[in-house]
SETI-297366 format. One record per residue (C-alpha): residue number from 1; residue in one letter; x, y, z. Coordinates in Angstrom, 1 decimal, decimal comma. Each point is the difference from the previous one (the first is absolute). Layout:
% residues N
+--------+------+--------+--------+--------+
| lumvex | vodo |     xx |     yy |     zz |
+--------+------+--------+--------+--------+
|    NUM |    A |      X |      Y |      Z |
...
+--------+------+--------+--------+--------+
This chain:
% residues 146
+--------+------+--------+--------+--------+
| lumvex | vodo |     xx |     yy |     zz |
+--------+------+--------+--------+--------+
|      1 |    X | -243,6 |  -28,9 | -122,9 |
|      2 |    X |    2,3 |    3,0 |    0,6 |
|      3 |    X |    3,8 |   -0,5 |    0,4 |
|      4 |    X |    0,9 |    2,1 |    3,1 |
|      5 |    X |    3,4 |   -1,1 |    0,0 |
|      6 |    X |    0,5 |    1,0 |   -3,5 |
|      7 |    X |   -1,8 |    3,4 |    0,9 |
|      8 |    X |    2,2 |    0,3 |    2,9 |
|      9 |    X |    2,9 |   -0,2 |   -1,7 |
|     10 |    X |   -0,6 |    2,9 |   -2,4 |
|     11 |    X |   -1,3 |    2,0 |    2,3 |
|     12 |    X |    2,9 |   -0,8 |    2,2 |
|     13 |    X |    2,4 |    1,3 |   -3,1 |
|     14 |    X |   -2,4 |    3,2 |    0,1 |
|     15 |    X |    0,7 |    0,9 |    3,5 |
|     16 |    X |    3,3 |   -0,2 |   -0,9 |
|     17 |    X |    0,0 |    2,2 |   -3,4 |
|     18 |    X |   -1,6 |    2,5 |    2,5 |
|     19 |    X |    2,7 |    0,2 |    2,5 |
|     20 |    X |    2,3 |    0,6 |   -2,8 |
|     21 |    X |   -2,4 |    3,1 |   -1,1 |
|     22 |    X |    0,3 |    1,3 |    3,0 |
|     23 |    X |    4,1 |   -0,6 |    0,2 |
|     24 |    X |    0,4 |    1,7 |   -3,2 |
|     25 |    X |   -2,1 |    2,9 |    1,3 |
|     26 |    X |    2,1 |    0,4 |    2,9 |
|     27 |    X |    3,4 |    0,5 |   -2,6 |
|     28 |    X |   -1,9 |    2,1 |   -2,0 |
|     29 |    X |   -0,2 |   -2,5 |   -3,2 |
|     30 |    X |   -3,3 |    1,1 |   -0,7 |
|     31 |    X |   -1,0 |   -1,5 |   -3,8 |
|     32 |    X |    1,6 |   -3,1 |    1,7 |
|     33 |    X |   -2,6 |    0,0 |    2,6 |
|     34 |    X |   -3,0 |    0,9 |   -2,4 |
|     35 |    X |    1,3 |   -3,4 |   -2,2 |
|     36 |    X |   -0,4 |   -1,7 |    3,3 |
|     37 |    X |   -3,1 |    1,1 |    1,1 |
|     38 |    X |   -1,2 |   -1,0 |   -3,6 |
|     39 |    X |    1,4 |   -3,5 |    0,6 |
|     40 |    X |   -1,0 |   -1,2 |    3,6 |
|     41 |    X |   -3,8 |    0,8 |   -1,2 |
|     42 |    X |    0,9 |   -1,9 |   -3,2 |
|     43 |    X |    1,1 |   -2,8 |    2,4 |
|     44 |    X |   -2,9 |    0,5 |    2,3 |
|     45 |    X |   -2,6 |   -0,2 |   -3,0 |
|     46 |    X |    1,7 |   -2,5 |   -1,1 |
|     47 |    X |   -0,2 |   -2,2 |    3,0 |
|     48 |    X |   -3,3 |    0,4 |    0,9 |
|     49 |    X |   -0,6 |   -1,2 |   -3,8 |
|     50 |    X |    1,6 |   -3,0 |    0,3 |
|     51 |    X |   -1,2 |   -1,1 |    3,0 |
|     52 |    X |   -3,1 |   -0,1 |   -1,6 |
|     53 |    X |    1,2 |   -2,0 |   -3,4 |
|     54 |    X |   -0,6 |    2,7 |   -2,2 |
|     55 |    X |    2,3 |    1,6 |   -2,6 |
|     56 |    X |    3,1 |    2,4 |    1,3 |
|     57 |    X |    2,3 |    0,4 |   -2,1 |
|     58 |    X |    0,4 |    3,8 |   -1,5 |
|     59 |    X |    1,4 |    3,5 |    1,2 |
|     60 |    X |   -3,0 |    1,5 |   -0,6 |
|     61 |    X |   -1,3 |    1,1 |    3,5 |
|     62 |    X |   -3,4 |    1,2 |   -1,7 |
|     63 |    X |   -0,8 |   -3,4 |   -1,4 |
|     64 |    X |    1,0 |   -1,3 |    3,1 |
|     65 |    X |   -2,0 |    1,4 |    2,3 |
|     66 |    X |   -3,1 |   -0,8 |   -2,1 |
|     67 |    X |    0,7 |   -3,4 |    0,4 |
|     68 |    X |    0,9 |   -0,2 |    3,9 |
|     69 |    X |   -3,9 |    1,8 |    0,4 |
|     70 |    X |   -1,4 |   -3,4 |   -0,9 |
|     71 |    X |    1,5 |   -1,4 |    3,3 |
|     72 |    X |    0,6 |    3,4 |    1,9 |
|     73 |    X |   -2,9 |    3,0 |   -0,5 |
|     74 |    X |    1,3 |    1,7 |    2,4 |
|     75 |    X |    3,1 |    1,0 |   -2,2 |
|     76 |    X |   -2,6 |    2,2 |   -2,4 |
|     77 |    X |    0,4 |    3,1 |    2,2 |
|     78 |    X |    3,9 |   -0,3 |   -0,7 |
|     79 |    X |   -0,5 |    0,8 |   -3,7 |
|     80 |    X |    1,6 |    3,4 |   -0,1 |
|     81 |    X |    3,2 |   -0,8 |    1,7 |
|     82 |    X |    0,0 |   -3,4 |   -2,7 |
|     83 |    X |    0,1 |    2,5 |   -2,7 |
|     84 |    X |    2,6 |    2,0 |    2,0 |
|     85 |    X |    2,2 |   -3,1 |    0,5 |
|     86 |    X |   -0,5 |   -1,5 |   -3,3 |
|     87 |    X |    1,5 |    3,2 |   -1,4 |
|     88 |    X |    3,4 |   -0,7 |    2,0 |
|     89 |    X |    1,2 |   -3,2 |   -2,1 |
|     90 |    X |    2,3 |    1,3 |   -2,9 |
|     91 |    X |    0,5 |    3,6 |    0,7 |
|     92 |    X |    1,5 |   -0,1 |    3,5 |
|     93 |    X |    2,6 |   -2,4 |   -1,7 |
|     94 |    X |    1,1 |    1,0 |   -3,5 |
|     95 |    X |    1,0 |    3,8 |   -1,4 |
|     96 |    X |   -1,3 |   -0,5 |   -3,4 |
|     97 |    X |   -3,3 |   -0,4 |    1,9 |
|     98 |    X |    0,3 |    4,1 |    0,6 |
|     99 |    X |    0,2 |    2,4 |   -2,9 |
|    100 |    X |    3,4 |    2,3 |   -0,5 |
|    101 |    X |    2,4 |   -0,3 |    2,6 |
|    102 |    X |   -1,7 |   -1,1 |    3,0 |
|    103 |    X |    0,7 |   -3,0 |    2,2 |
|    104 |    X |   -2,4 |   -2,0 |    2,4 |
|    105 |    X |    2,3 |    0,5 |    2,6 |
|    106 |    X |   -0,5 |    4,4 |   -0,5 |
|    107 |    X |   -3,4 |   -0,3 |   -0,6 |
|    108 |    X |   -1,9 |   -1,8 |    2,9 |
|    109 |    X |    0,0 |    1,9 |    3,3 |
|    110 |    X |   -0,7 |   -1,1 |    3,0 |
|    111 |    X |   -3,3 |    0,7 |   -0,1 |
|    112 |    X |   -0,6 |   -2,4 |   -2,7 |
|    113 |    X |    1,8 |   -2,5 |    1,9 |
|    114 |    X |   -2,2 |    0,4 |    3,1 |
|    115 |    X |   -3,1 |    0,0 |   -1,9 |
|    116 |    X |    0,9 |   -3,4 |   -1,2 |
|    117 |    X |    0,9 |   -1,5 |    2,7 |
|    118 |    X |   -3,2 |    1,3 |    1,9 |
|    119 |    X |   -1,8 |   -2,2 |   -3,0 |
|    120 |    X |    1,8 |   -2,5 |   -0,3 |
|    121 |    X |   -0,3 |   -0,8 |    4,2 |
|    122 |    X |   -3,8 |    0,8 |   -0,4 |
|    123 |    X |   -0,3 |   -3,0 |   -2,8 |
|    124 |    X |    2,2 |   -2,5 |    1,9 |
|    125 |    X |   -2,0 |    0,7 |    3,3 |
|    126 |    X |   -3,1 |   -1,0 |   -2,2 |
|    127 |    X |    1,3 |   -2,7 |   -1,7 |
|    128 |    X |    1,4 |   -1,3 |    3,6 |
|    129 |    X |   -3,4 |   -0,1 |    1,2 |
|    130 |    X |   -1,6 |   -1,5 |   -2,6 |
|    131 |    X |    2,5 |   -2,7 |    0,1 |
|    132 |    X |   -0,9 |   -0,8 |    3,4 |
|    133 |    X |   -3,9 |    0,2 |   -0,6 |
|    134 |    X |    1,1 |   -2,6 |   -2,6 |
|    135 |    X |    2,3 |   -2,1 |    2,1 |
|    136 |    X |   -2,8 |   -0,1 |    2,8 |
|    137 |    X |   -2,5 |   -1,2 |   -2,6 |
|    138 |    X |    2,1 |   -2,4 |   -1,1 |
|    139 |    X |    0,9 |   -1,2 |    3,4 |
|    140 |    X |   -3,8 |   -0,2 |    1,3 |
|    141 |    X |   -0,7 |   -1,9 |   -3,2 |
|    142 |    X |    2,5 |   -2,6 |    1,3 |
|    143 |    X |    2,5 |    0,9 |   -2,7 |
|    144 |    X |    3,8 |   -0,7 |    1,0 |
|    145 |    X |    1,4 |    3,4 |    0,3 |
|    146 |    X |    3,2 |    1,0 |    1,4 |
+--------+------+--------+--------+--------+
């Protein structure tokens, strides 16, 4: 049985995640954006997984994403921009993260933020669909969905 509303919900948080990539793109907080883009696919992943039941828990996008392709094989084309993403936990955040002076906030452009977010709205429009696949499964099956 696959929890839809439970899905829903994370994916839900997702879109939102996204919106706030897109806000801190438009002010030019571009590490910010880059975290963000690394959570709402977290959240995504994440959401999908437990839908199904199946272990979440993690920062790991990598680890992730292998799991969510036992419910969802159409995420294994996204594996590139995973490994991008999963890259943009720690060092967006922290400037002991960067060697010498550096800060996140001088060293991500916004390139880096665009590329993100271009990956991270590819994985939650994947993961959105295979939600519904799974939530019209479910329903046809004559689960109680919401």
């Amino acid at each position: 049985m696959y929890d839809c509303p439970e899905a829903l919900r994370w994916l839900r948080q997702a879109r939102y995640t996204l919106d706030a990539v897109n806000a801190d793109l438009g002010a030019g907080f571009y590490a910010w954006a880059c975290f963000k883009a690394q959570q709402a696919a977290e959240l995504a992943l994440k959401g999908l997984l437990r839908g199904a039941g199946l272990e979440s828990f993690g920062h790991d996008l990598i680890r992730l994403w292998r799991r969510a392709l036992e419910v969802c094989e159409e995420l294994r084309d996204l594996q590139e921009c995973v490994a991008l993403l999963n890259k943009m936990y720690i060092p967006p955040r922290y400037p002991d993260a960067w060697s010498g002076d550096a800060t996140p906030f001088e060293s991500y452009t916004r390139r880096d933020a665009l590329e993100a977010r271009g990956c991270a709205e590819e994985l939650l429009r994947v993961v959105e669909e295979c939600v519904r696949r799974l939530c019209e499964a479910a329903r046809e099956a004559g689960q109680a969905v919401a």
